[in-house]
Structure formats: structure tokens, C-alpha cells
C-alpha positions as CSV (number, residue, x, y, z in Angstrom):
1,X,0.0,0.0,0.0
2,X,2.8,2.6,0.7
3,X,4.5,1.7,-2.0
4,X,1.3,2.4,-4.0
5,X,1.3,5.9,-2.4
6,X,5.3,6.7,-3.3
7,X,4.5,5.7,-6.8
8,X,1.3,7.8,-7.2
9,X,3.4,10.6,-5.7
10,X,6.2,10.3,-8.0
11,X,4.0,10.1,-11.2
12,X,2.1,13.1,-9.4
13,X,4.8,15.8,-9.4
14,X,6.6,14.1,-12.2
15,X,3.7,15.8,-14.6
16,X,4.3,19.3,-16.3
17,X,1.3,21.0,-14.4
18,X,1.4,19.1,-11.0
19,X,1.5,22.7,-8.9
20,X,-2.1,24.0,-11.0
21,X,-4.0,20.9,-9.7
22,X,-2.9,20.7,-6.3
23,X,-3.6,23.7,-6.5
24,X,-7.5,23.4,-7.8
25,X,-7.2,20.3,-5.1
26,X,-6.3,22.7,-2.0
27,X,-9.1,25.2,-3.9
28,X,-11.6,22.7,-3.1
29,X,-10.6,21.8,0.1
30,X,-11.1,25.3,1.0
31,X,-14.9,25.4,0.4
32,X,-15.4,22.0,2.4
33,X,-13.6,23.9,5.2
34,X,-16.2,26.7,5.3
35,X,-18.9,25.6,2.7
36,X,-21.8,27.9,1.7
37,X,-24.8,25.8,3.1
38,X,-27.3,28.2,3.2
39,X,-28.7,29.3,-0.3
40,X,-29.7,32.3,1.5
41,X,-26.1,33.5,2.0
42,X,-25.3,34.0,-1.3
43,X,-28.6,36.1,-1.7
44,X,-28.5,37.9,1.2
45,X,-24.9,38.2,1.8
46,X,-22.5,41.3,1.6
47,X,-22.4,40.4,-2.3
48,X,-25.7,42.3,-2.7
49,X,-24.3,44.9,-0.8
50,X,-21.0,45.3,-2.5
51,X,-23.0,45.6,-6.0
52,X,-24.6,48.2,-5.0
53,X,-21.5,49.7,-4.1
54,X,-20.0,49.1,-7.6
55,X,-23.1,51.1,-9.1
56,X,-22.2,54.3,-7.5
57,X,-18.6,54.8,-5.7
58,X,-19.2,58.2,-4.4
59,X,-23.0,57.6,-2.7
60,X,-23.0,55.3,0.1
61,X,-25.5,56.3,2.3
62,X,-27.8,53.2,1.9
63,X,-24.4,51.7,4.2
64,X,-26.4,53.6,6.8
65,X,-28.7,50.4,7.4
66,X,-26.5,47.6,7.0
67,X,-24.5,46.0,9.9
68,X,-20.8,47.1,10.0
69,X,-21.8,48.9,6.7
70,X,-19.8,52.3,6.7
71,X,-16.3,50.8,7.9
72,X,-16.8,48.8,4.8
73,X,-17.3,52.3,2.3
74,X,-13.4,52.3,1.3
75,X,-12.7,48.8,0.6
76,X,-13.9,49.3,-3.2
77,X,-11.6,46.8,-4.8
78,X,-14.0,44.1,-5.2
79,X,-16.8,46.4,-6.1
80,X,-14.7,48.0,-8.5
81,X,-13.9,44.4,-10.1
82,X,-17.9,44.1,-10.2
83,X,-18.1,47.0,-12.2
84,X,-15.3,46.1,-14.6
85,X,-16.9,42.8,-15.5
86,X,-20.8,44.2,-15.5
87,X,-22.0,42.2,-12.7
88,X,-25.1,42.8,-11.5
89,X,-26.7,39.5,-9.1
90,X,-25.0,38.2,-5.8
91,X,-24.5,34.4,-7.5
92,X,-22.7,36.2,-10.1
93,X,-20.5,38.0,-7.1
94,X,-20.1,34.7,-5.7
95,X,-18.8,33.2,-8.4
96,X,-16.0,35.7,-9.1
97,X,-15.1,35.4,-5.4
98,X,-14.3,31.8,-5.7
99,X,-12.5,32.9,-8.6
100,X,-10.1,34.7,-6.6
101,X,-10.2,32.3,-4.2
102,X,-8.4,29.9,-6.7
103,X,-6.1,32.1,-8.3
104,X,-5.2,32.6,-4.6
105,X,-4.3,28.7,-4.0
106,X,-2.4,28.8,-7.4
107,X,-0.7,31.6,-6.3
108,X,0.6,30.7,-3.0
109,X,1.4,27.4,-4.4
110,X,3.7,28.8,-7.1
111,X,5.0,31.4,-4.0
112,X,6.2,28.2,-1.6
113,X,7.8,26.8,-4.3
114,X,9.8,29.3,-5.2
115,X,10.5,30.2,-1.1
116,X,11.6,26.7,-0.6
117,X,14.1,26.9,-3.6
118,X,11.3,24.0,-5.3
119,X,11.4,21.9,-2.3
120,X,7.9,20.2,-3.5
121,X,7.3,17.9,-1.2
122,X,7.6,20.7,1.8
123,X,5.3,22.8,-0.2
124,X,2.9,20.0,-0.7
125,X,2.5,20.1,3.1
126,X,2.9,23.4,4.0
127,X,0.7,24.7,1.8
128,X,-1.7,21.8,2.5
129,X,-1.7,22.8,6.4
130,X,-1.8,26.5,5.3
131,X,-5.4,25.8,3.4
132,X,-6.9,24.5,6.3
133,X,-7.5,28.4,7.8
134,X,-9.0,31.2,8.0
135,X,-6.8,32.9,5.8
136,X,-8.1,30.9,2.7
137,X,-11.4,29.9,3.5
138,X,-12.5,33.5,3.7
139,X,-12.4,33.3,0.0
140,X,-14.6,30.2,-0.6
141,X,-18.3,31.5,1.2
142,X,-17.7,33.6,4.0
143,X,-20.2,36.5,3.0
144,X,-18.5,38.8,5.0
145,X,-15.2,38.2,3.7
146,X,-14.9,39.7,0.4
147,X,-12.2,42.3,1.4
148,X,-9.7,39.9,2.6
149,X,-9.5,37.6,0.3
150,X,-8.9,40.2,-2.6
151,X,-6.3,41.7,0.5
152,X,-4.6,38.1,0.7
153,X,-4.1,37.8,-3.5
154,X,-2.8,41.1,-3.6
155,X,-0.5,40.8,-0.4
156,X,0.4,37.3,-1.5
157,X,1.1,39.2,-5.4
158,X,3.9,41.2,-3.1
159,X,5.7,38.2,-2.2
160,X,5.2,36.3,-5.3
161,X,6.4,38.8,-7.9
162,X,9.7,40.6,-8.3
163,X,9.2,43.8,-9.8
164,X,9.1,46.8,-7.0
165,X,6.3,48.1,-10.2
166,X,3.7,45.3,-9.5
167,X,4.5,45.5,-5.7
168,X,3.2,49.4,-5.8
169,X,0.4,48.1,-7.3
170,X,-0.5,45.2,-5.7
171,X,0.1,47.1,-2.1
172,X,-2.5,50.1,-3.7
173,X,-5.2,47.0,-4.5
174,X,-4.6,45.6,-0.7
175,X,-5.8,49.2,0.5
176,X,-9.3,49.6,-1.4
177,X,-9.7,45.6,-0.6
178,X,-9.8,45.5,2.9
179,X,-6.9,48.5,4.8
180,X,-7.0,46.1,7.9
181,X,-5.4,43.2,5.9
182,X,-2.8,46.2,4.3
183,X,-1.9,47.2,7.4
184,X,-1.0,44.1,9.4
185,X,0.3,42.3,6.2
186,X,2.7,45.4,5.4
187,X,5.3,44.7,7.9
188,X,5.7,41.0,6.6
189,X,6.1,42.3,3.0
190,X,9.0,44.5,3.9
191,X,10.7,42.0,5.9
192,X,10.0,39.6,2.9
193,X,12.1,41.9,0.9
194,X,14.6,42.8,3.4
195,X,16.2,39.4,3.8
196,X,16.2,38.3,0.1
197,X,19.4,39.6,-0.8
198,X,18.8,38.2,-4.5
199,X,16.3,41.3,-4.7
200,X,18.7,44.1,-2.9
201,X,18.9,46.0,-6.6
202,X,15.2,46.6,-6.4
203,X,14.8,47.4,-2.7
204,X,15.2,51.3,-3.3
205,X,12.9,51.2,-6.1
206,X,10.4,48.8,-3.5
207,X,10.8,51.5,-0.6
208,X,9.7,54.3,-3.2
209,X,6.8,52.5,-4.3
210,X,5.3,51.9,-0.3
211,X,4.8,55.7,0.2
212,X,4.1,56.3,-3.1
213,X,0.7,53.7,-2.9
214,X,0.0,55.1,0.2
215,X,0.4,58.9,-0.9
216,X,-2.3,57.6,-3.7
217,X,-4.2,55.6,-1.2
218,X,-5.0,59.0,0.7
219,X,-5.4,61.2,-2.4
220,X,-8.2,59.1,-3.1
221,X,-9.8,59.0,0.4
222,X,-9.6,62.5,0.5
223,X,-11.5,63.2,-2.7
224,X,-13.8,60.3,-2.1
225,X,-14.6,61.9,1.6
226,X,-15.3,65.3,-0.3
227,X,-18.4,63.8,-1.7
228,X,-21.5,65.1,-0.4
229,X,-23.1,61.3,0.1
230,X,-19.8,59.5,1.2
231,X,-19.3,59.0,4.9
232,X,-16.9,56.5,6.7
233,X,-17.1,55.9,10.5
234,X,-15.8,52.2,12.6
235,X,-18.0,50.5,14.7
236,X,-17.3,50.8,18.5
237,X,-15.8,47.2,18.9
238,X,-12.8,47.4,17.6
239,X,-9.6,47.9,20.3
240,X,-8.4,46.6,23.4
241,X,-12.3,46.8,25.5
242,X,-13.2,44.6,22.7
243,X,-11.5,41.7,25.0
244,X,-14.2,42.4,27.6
245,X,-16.9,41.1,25.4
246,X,-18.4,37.4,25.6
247,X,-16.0,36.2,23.0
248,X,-13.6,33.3,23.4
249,X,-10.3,35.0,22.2
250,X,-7.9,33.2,24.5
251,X,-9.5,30.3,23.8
252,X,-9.2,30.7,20.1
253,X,-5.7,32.3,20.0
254,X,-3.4,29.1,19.3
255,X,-6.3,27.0,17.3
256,X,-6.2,30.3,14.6
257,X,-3.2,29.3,12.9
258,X,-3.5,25.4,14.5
259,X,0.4,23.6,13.6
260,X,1.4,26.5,11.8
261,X,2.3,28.3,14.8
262,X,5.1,25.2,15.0
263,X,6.3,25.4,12.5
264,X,7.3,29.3,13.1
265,X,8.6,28.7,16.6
266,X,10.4,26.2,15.3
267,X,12.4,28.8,13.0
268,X,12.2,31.8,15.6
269,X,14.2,29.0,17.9
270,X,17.0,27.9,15.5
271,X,17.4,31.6,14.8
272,X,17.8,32.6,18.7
273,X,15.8,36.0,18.1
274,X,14.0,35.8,21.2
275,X,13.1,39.8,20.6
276,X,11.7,38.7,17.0
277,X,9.6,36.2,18.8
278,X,8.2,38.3,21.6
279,X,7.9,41.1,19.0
280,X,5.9,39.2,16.4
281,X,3.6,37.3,18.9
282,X,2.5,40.8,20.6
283,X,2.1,41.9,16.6
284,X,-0.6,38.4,16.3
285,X,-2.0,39.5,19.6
286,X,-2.5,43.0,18.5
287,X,-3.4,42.5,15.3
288,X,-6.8,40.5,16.4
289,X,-7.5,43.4,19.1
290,X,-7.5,46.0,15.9
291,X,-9.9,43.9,13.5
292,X,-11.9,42.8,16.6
293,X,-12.5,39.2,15.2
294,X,-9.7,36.3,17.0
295,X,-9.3,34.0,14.1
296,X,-9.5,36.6,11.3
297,X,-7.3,39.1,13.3
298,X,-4.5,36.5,13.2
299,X,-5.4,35.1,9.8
300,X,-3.9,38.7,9.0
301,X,-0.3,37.7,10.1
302,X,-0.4,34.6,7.6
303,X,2.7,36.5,5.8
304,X,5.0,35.7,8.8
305,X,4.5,32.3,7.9
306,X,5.9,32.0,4.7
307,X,8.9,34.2,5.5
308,X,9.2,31.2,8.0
309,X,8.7,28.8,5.7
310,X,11.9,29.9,3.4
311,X,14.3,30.7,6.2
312,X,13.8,27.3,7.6
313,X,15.8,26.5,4.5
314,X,18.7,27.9,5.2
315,X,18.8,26.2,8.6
316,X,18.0,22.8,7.7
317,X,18.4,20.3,5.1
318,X,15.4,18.9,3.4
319,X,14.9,15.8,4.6
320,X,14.6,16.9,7.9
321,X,12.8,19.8,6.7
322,X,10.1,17.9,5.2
323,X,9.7,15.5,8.4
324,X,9.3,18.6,10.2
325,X,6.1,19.7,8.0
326,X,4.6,16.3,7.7
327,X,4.0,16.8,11.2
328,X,2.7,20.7,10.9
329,X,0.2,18.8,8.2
330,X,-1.0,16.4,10.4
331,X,-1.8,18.4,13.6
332,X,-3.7,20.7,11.4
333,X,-5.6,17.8,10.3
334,X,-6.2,16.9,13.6
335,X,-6.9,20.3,15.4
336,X,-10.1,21.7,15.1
337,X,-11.0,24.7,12.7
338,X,-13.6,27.2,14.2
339,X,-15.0,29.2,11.8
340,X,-17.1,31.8,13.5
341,X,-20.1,33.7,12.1
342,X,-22.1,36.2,14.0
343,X,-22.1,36.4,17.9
344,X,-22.0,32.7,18.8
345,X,-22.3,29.9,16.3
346,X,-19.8,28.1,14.2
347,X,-20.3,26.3,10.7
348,X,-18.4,22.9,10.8
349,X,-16.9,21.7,8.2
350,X,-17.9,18.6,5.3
351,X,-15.2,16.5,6.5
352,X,-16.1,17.0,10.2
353,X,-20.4,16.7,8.5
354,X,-19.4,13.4,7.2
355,X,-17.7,12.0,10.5
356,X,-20.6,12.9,12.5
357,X,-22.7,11.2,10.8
358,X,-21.0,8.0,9.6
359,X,-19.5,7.9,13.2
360,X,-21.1,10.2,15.8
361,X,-24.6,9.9,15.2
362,X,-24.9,6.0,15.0
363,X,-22.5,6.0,18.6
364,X,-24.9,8.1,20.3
365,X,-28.0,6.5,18.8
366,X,-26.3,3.0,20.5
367,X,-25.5,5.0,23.8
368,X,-29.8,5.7,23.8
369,X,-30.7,2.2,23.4
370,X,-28.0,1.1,25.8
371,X,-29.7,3.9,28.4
372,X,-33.1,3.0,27.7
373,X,-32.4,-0.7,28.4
374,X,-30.7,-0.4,31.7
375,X,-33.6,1.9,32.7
């Protein structure tokens, strides 16, 4: 039998295209993570909302009624992408967004390839554990999650590409997508180029084109706040009091990023840069005080992990490398993955829909008949 496995795995990456399905594989993965049960969703979702956004940028007082709606009036990227491609229903919406959802698998695919100098097995698991999170699975039905999956393509475009040009770019489309996302992802994409030394001639020309989208960024806030119908407020909470609230963030905080968070100890440790460590896990913690939501707030941080993911290369060799990950893959298997919607409920995922009722159900059925026939 394992030597049936080997044998499918070699003839597996042995093919041209191996990387574009795994990644359509890890694509549909995603939606059985965080599938879109309720027909309703789609209908009723933020996708509605976002189309009327693409039919007029500089009027958004009907925001005034929705929940959340004005802190959503800048992230215009995905409306503007509506508008470009002249659509006008919410399945329509939907179906672009799990567009982007696998051009986002493909893409991070292609990106841990190239961090792990085309280590394919490590990316294989890596990127196998990485799909298993928020981070991904935002793209693939969460109705309110429009903004950060756009945000994750175009911070994931920052580390993928090598021109400082599409990186201005890429960092301008992050903004209007979700500016939460841009913000906490921006550190990750600096320190991305930092350390690659085979990119130091373009590091000047990188560092021009951060202020440069931002100057942009606020040249068009401020014209879009000088229009009579176009207001922007946050709702009260986001921040520190936020903590004080009947939410489990503590809870939460290590099951976010699930085996993940070895795997970047792990590196943190051979690289004895215990102030990196403490820095960058007060950076998670922050960053889920500012967006307000546990798991989302430290799906933001996801960069860190793939800056992790090529350094541990230059520590290690690959067997051990790989051994190491196999591991990470498996304890995300074997975590759980809450995926959080509204105040208190959770939406479980196909592969935990299909245990409980080949395996749960029929145990506790047993367990009654076993009760009622002592009683």
C-alpha cells in the first residue's frame, strides 16, 4: 500500500502541471472547510451589498442600514472588479469570489515553491496545512469576507512577484480591498524583501513604491470623503475593550493558525531571536485586538508564515525539513477549525459533517438504546 502511495506521488509531481491541480485540489478543500450551506447567504450576503456599491462609488449612504456597513465604504476593490466585469446578481459575485479564491491557492502554491528553492514535497504540506485556515477559506463562502481575500491575492502578489512596479500596485489594491489586511500584512512584506538579498537592486525602487501607494491611497480618500453622500465611521468594537466582550479570544488564539504556529517557533528557535519572537507574537495579539475578530485578526499575520517557511531552508536540510512539516500537516488535520459567524455559532466543516454522521450519530443512537435498556 505505501508503496502504492510513493509511486502515485512520483508520477504526481513528475507531470508538467502538478502545482495548477494541487492547487484546484487545495481550492476545493477550502470550500469543504467553510462551505456555503445556506442558499440564502449567497442572496443575502454582503455580495448584494458590495453591487450596490460598484453602481455608484461616491454615494454610500444606503451603508447607513447595514451592519458594520460604513467601515466597509473604502474597501472598493471588489466592487470596482464588479463594475469592470458588469456584474449585476450576488450568484454572479459569488462566483468571481471563488474565482479569486483559486487564483489565490495557485498563487501561494507557485509562491512556496519558489520560497523553498522548489522543495515540492515541503510545499505540498505546508501549503496543505496553510489551506486548512481562515486565511483561505474566507475566500470560498464567508459572506462577509470579500475584502480579505482580494487583501490576501494582492499581499500574497507582493511576495510572489519581483518587480518593486507590480508591488506598488499590488500594495494600492490591498488598501481599497480590505486597509486592515494592508496594514497588518505590510510589515511581513518589507521584511519579505529585506532578507532576500537576491532582490537588494530593487529594494530602493520597492521603498519608493510603499509611500508612493500610500500617498495615492489617501489622495483618493480624501476626494472620495469630499463627496457630499460619502461617509466612513468604525464600529465601537474594535480595540483593546473589545477583550471584555463574551468572546472566546484566549480560547481561540493558538487553534487560529493550528500547527502553523510550529512550525514558526520552530524557525524563531534555530534563529535565537528571542526579541523577534516576543515582538511578532505581541504583533498576532495586537493585530486580532485591531480587526476585533480572533481567528481573522491572526489570519492577517499569515505573511509571517511564509517568511518562516523559506528561512527554515537555510537552517536545515530537506529531509529533515520535510519530516518537520509532515508533522505541521497532520496536527492541522487533527486540530479543530472554528470558523465563526455572528455572535455565537460556528459552521463545521464537510469532512467533520461526514464523521458525524457516519460515526457520531450512530455512537450516540447506540449510547440511547443502551440507556433505555438499563432503565
Amino acid at each position: 500500500m505505501i508503496g502504492l502511495l510513493k509511486n502515485a506521488y512520483t508520477r504526481f509531481i513528475s507531470l508538467p502541471y502538478w502545482w495548477l491541480i494541487f492547487g484546484i485540489f487545495l481550492f476545493i478543500w477550502t470550500i469543504q472547510v467553510n462551505p456555503p450551506l445556506n442558499r440564502l447567504e449567497i442572496q443575502n450576503g454582503l455580495w448584494g451589498v458590495q453591487i450596490l456599491q460598484s453602481q455608484n462609488f461616491s454615494d454610500n449612504d444606503f451603508l447607513e442600514n447595514i451592519m458594520y456597513g460604513y467601515n466597509r465604504a473604502l474597501r472598493l476593490a471588489f466592487p470596482a472588479l464588479l463594475r469592470l466585469l458588469h456584474i449585476s446578481q450576488p450568484r454572479q459575485a459569488f462566483i468571481l469570489q471563488l474565482f479569486i479564491g483559486l487564483l489565490f491557492q495557485i498563487i501561494l502554491v507557485k509562491s512556496c515553491l519558489k520560497a523553498s528553492q522548489n522543495n515540492i514535497r515541503g510545499t505540498i504540506l505546508f501549503t496543505f496545512a496553510c489551506t486548512y485556515y481562515y486565511f483561505s477559506n474566507t475566500a470560498a463562502g464567508d459572506t462577509f469576507g470579500h475584502g480579505d481575500a482580494l487583501a490576501f491575492l494582492f499581499i500574497l502578489g507582493c511576495i510572489a512577484t519581483e518587480s518593486p512596479i507590480l508591488v506598488g500596485l499590488c500594495l494600492f489594491g490591498a488598501y481599497f480591498a480590505n486597509e486592515r489586511t494592508f496594514t497588518l500584512s505590510l510589515p511581513s512584506v518589507v521584511i519579505w524583501w529585506l532578507w532576500d538579498k537576491q532582490l537588494f537592486s530593487h529594494k530602493k525602487i520597492l521603498f519608493l513604491s510603499i509611500p508612493l501607494s500610500i500617498i495615492i491611497y489617501a489622495v483618493c480618500r480624501f476626494l472620495l470623503l469630499r463627496q457630499p453622500h460619502f461617509d466612513i465611521q468604525l464600529p465601537n468594537d474594535i480595540g483593546f475593550f473589545y477583550l471584555k466582550k463574551d468572546h472566546s479570544f484566549f480560547n481561540n488564539y493558538m487553534f487560529a493558525f493550528g500547527s502553523l504556529w510550529v512550525l514558526f517557533f520552530y524557525w524563531l528557535f534555530k534563529k535565537r531571536q528571542l526579541p523577534v519572537l516576543i515582538g511578532l507574537v505581541l504583533f498576532a495579539t495586537i493585530s486580532a485586538f485591531i480587526v476585533a475578530d480572533q481567528i481573522r485578526g491572526l489570519s492577517f499575520t499569515f505573511p509571517l508564515f511564509i517568511i518562516a517557511f523559506r528561512e527554515i531552508h537555510k537552517i536545515e536540510n530537506t529531509e529533515k525539513i520535510n519530516s518537520i512539516l509532515l508533522w505541521v500537516a497532520l496536527i492541522a488535520i487533527i486540530l479543530p477549525n472554528f470558523n465563526y459567524y455572528g455572535e455565537y455559532g460556528f459552521k463545521p466543516t464537510l469532512v467533520y459533517l461526514f464523521v458525524e454522521r457516519v460515526l457520531i450519530d450512530p455512537i450516540e443512537y447506540i449510547l440511547q438504546i443502551l440507556q433505555k435498556a438499563r432503565a
